[in-house]
N, C-alpha and C positions, 0 to 999 in steps of 0.2 A: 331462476327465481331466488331472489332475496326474503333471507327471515326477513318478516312484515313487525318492522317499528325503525329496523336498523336503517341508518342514513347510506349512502354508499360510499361515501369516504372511509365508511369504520370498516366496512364489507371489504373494502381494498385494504386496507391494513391490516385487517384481518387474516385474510389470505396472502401478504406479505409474509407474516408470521408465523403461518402454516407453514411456508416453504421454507422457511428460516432455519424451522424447527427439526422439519422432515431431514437440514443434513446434521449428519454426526459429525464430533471429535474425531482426529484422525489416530488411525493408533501406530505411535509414531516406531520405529527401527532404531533403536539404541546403539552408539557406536560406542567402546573406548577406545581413548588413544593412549597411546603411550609417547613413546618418542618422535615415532618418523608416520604416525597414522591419520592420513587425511584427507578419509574416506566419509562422503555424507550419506547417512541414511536417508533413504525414501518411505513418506507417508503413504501409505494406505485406507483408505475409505472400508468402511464397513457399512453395511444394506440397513433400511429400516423402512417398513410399511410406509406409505404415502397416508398422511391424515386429512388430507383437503379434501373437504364437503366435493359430494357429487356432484357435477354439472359446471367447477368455476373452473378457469381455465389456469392451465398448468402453469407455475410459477418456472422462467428461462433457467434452467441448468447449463452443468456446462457444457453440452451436447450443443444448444441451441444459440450460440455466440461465440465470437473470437475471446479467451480469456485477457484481461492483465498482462499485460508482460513484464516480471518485474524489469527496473532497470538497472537495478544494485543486486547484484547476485550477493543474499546474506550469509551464504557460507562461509564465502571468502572476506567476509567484509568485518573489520576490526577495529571499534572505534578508540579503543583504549589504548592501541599499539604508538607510542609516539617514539620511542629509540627506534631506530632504524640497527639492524642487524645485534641487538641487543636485548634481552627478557624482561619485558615491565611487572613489576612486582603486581599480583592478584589481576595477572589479564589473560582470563584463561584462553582467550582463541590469539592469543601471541605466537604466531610461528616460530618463533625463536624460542620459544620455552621450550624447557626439557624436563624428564620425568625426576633430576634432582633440582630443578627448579620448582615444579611443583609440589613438593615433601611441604617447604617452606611457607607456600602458601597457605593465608588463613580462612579464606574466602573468593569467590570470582567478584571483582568489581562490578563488570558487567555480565548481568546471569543472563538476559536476555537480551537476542539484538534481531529487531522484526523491520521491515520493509513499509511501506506504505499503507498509514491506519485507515486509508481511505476507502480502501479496496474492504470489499465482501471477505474477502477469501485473499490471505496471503502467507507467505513463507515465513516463519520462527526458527532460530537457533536459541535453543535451550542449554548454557554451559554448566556445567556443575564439577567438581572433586568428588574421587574416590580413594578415601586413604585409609580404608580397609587391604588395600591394595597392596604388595611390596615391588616394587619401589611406586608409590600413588600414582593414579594415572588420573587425567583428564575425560570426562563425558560429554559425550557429542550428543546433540538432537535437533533433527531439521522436521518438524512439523509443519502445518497447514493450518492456520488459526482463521476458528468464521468470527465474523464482525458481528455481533447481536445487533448494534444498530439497523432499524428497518434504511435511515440515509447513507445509504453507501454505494462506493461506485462497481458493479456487477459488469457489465461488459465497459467498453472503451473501441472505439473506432476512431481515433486520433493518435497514433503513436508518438509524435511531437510534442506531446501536451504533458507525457510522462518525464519528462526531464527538462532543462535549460540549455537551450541551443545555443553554440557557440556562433555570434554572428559571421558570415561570410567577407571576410576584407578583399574587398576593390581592389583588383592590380588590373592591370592590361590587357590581362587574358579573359576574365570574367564582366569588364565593365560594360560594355552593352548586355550582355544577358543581366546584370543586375537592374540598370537603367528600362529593361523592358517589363521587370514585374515592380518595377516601385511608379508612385503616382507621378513621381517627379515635384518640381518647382516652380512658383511663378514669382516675379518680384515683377510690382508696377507702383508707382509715386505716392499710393492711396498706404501701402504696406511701408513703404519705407519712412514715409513722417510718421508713421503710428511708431516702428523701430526707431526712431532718432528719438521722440518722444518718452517712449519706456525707456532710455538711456539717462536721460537727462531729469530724470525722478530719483531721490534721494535713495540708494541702498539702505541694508543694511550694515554696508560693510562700515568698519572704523579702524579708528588706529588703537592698538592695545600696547602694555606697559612691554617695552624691552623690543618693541614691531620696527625695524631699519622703517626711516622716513623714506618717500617714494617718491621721485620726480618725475620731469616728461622722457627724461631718457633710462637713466637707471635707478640712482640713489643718491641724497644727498652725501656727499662724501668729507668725512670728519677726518682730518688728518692725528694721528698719533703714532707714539712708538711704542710695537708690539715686544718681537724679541731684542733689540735693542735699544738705541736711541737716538735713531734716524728714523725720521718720520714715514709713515705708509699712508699713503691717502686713497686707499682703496677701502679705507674700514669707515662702514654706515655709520651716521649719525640715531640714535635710538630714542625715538617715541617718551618720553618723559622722565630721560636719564640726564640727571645733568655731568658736567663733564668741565671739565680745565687743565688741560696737561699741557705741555714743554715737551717740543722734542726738536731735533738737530737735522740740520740738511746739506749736505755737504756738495758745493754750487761751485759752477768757473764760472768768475766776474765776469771775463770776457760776451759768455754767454747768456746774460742774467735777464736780458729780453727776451729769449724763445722758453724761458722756462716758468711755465703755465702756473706754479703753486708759489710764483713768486707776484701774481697780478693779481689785482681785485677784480678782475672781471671769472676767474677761475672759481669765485666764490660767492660773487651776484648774481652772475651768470643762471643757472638753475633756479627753474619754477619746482615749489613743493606742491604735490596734488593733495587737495583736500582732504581725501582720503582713500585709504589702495584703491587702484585699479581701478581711478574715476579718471572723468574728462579737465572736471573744474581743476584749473592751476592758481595758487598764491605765488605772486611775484615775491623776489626778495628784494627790501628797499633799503636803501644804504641811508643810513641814520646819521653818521655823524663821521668824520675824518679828522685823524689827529696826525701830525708831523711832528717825525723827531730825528732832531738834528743828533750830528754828532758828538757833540756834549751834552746828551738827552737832555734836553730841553724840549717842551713839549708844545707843539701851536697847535691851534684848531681854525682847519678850513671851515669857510662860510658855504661853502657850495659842497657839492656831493656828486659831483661828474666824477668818472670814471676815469683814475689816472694809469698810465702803465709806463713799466719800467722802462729807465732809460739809461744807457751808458755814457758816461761823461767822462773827459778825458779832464785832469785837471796837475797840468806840468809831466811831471813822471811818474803819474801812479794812476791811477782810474778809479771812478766813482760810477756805482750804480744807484741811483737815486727812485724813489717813489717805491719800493721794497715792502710788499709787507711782513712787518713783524707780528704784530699781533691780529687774531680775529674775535667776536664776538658775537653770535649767532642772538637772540632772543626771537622765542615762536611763542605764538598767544595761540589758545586753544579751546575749545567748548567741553562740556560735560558729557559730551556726546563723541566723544574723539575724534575732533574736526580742530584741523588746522586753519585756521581766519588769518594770522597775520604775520609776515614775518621781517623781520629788523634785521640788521645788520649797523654792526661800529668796527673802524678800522684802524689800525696804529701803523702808520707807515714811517723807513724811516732810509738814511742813507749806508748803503753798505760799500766797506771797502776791502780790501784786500786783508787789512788786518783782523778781519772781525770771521774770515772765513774758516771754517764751517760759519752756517747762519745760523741762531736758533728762535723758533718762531714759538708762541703759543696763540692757544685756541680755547673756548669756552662755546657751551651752549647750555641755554637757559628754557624752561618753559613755564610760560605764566597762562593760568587759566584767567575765561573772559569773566568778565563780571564781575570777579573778586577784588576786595580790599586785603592786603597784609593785616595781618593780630598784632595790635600796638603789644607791645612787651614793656617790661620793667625794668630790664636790661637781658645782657645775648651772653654769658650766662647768669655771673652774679647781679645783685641790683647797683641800678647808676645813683646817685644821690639826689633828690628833687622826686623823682617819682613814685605813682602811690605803690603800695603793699598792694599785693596778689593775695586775695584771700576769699573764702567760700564755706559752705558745710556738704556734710556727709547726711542725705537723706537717709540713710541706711546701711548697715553696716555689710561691705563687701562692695559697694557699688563707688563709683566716681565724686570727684569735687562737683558739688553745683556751685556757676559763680554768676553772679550778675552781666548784663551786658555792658555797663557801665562802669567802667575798670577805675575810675575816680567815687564808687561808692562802696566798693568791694568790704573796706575795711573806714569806720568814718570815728568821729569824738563831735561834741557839742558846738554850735555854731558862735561864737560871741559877736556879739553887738554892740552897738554905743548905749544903749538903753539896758543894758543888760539884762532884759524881759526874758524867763525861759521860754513863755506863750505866744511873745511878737513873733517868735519864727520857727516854730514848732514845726520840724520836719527838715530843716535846713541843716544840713552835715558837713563837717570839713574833713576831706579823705586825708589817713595818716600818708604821709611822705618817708622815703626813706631818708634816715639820716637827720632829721630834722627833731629835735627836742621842742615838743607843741603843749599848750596848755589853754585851756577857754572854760568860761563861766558864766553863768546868769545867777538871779534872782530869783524867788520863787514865793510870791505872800500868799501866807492862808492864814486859817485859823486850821487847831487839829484839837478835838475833845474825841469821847468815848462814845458820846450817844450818837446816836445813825442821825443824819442831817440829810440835807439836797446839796447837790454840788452847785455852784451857780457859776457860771463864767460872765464877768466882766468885759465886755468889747472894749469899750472904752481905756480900761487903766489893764489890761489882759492881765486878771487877778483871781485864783479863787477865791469866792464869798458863800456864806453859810459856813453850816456848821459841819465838821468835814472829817470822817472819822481815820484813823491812823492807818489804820490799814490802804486805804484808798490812796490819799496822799502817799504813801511808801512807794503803792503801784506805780501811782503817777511818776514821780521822783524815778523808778527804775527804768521806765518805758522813754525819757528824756536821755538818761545817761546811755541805755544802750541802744537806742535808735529800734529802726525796723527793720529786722533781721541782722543782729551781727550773729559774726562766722565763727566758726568751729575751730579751722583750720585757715595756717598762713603756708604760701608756696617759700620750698627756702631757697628758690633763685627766680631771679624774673622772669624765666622761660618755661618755668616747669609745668609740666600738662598735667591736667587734669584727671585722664585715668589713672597718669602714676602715683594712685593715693597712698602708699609707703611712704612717699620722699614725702608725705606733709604736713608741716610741724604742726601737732594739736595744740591748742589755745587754753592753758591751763586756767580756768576759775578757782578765784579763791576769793571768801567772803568774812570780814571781820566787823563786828559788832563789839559797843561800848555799853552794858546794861548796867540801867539804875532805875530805880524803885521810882513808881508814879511819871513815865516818862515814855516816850512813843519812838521806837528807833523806826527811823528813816536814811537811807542813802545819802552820802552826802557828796562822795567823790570817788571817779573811776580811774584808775591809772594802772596804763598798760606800758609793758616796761619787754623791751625787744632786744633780745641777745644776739649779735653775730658776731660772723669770724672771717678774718679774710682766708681763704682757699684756693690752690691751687699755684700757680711761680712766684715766684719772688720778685718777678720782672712784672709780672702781669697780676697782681690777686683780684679774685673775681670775690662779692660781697654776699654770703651765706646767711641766713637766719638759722638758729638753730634751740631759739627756747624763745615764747613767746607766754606773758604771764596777764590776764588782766584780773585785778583788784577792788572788791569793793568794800567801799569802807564805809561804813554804818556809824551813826551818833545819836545821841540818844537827846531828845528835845523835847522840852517840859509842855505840858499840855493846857493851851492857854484857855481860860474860860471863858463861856459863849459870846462873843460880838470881837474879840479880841483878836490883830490877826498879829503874824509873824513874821519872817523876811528869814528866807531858808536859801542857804548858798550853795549851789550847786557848781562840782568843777571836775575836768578832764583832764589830764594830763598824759603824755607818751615818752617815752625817756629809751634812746639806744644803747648800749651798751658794748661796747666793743671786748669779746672775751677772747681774742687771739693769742694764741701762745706766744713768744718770743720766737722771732723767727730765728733759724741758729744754720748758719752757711756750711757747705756739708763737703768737706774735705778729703779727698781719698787718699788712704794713710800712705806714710811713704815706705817705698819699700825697706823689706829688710835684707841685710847683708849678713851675709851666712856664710865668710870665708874664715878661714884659718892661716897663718905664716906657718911658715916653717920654725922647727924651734930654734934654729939655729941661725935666723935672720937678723939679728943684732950683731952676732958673732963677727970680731972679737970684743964688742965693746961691753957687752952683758955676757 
């Protein structure tokens, strides 16, 4: 009989509980060790009444089932010990400690080390220091700790389940008794397209930065020189590295057909796979073939057959002909690190006796698909003709923002034949490097004090009404500087955008003419652009390095109401070359630090 409300799940948990309760803490055997002591105390159980209601039935002790076995004896087991035959600092079940090793310590790392938290009932070592001690010794304690959770595991009738079985390896002796407890295999036509099928489905796998490219046999093989300068063509070509080296190859004429890294089939030969350790192969297509004679002079075949070396005798010396000298790899790629296409270009050329050793070079390229090049302004300083790199600083810490329109970057006033600033109101001409630029319009209103309506004119594109100065100013400044000029100019034509350090700020500076009874307005912007050549003397690249723009204000009498005016608006850009004198740089010549003897003249002095 059940108390009458209780459900019987709680009744069994209940009685769980009870039996949980009814066992005791053990009261564990205290060891010290000291030096060579490595004896484990045994737990002992102490009695306590039975509190389980009368009539339920006895909760399984250990009487009543096979226990646990652990499978890690925790005595012996040491997780802290990683030197081998040496004392880990604060490990107190370190065999290798000693009792002047333990003076030293400050603490046990590991104070406790228990077996399986699964189990009801399992084995604890309790480590601790006693350095009331002389010379301090180490404490030992092997307990029996119960599980309070009611979910745990009490007996066990699977001994296999307790650890990780090393699988049994098939040799000759075992392979029928293996074969008669496994289900074995079936393969029939239904399983094998469903297998050919899950092959031919795109992995995961791809090619990563620095990954050897992977062909149908091993590797595409990029020839170079490692520790010397004779080429090894056993070193990978690498996944989005580009590369262009020279190296030397030391050949007998005689032999110059059997020698494999001397032919273009050595190097179109090889399918690239898609990606590792796929089926799909990219052929490699030969692009273009160049001849070069022995006065390098250089032809290009029309065709793209595959030529191979050949020995030619010519009088008394010998020619190996079709040779290659140079290679040229370009691989096109996806975003996805997939190989789609691959190129090849060749430079062949005649070798003879004189030219031996050979020395060949090699390049490879990788271009992703889809992409366009970023036009530049020049590769590094700027070229003459095109426009200024320029942008702003949303915020300070962060990046240039620049338009995608590399001809609106940085712009000045549009001129026309009509000189109308209205006729084309938004029409910008991008600054050029190098180019000293200047444009203008017209601009008729009327300008008084009282507030008016603005009225635009389609016809003669004028303002009309009464238009008060402030407005007109606006207007006037929103023609000169356009929509949205920039902050910042790049000071070479390459320069990136996050390297916002390298870029040169846009210095404003605004000048005004005041007089009594008169309305300043804008009248003219002029940006005035400092560089410097930079870098050899043979080569200087074109540097910006101060960038100023100007506005000049005038002051214009305020015509009375119906009255209009004709207001000139104008741009100008002016470069400025601030390089220093360039001064050739001579390394002094040495000096002479001897002395004669004094008697060197003798007898004439």
């Amino acid at each position: 009989m059940r108390p009458r409300g209780l459900p019987p799940l709680l009744v069994v948990l209940l009685g769980c509980w009870a039996s949980v309760s009814a066992q005791t803490d053990a009261t564990p055997a205290v060891t010290t060790e000291g030096l060579n002591s490595t004896e484990a105390a045994l737990a002992t159980f102490g009695t306590f009444p039975s509190t389980r209601p009368p009539g339920t039935p006895r909760a399984p002790g250990p009487s009543s089932g096979p226990r646990p076995t652990p499978v890690t004896d925790v005595a012996v087991l040491c997780v802290c010990d990683l030197s081998p035959a040496q004392c880990d600092i604060n490990c107190c079940c370190d065999p290798d400690c000693s009792s002047v090793d333990f003076s030293v310590f400050s603490a046990c790392s590991v104070p406790v080390v228990t077996g399986d938290s699964q189990f009801c009932s399992q084995k604890a070592v309790i480590y601790s220091l006693n350095f009331t001690a002389n010379p301090p010794q180490r404490v030992f304690e092997l307990v029996d700790q119960i599980n309070p959770s009611i979910f745990c595991i009490h007996i066990t009738n699977y001994k296999p389940a307790l650890s990780f079985i090393n699988p049994e390896v098939p040799d000759e002796n075992n392979f029928d008794t293996l074969m008669k407890t496994s289900d074995g295999f079936t393969l029939n036509a239904e399983s094998y397209v469903s297998f050919t099928t899950k092959l031919d489905i795109p992995t995961a796998a791809k090619y990563e930065y620095g990954v050897p490219l992977q062909t149908s046999d091993s590797f595409l093989r990029f020839p170079s020189s490692l520790t010397s300068s004779l080429c090894t063509d056993n070193n990978p070509a690498a996944f989005l590295v580009n590369q262009a080296v020279k190296c030397t190859r030391k050949i007998n004429l005689e032999q110059c057909e059997e020698i494999e890294a001397l032919s273009m089939a050595f190097y179109s030969s090889p399918e690239i796979l898609r990606v590792p350790d796929s089926r799909k192969k990219v052929p490699i297509t030969v692009q273009s073939i160049v001849i070069q004679s022995l006065n390098k002079t250089l032809t290009r075949r029309e065709d793209t057959d595959v030529l191979q070396p050949t020995l030619v005798n010519a009088g008394h010396f010998s020619l190996c002909v079709n040779v290659v000298l140079e290679v040229k790899y370009s691989l096109t790629y996806t975003d996805a690190g997939e190989v789609t296409k691959a190129d090849l270009s060749f430079v062949l050329g005649t070798v003879s006796s004189v030219v031996v050793p050979l020395q060949q070079k090699f390049e490879i390229h990788f271009l992703q698909e889809n992409t366009q090049p970023v036009p530049l302004s020049g590769n590094p300083g700027y070229v003459v003709g095109l426009p200024l790199a320029a942008g702003f600083q949303p915020h300070k810490g962060s990046g240039i923002i620049q338009t995608t329109n590399r001809y609106g970057q940085l712009t000045i006033l549009h001129s026309t034949t009509e000189q109308d600033c209205l006729a084309l109101e938004g029409v910008r001409t991008p600054v050029l490097f190098g180019y000293t630029m200047q444009s203008g319009c017209k601009l008729r209103s009327s300008v008084e004090h009282s507030l008016g309506n603005t009225v635009l004119d389609s016809s003669s594109h004028r303002l009309t009404g009464a238009l008060p100065c402030q407005l007109v100013a606006q207007k006037v400044k929103s023609l000169l500087w356009g929509q949205g000029f920039p902050d910042y100019v790049a000071p070479f034509g390459n320069s990136q955008a996050q390297d916002m350090l390298d870029w040169v700020p846009i210095h404003f500076i605004t000048q005004s003419f005041n007089r009594k009874d008169s309305c300043q307005l804008p009248g003219a912007l002029v940006i005035e652009v400092k560089w410097t050549k930079y870098g050899s003397l043979l080569n200087p690249q074109a540097k910006i390095v101060n960038v100023t723009a100007n506005l000049i204000s005038s002051s214009f009498p305020e015509a009375n109401s119906g009255n209009e005016r004709t207001i000139l608006i104008s741009t100008a850009v002016t470069f400025v070359d601030v390089s220093a004198p360039a001064e050739a740089g001579f390394r002094a010549p040495p000096a002479i630090n001897a002395r004669l003897p004094f008697n060197f003249f003798f007898p004439f002095v």
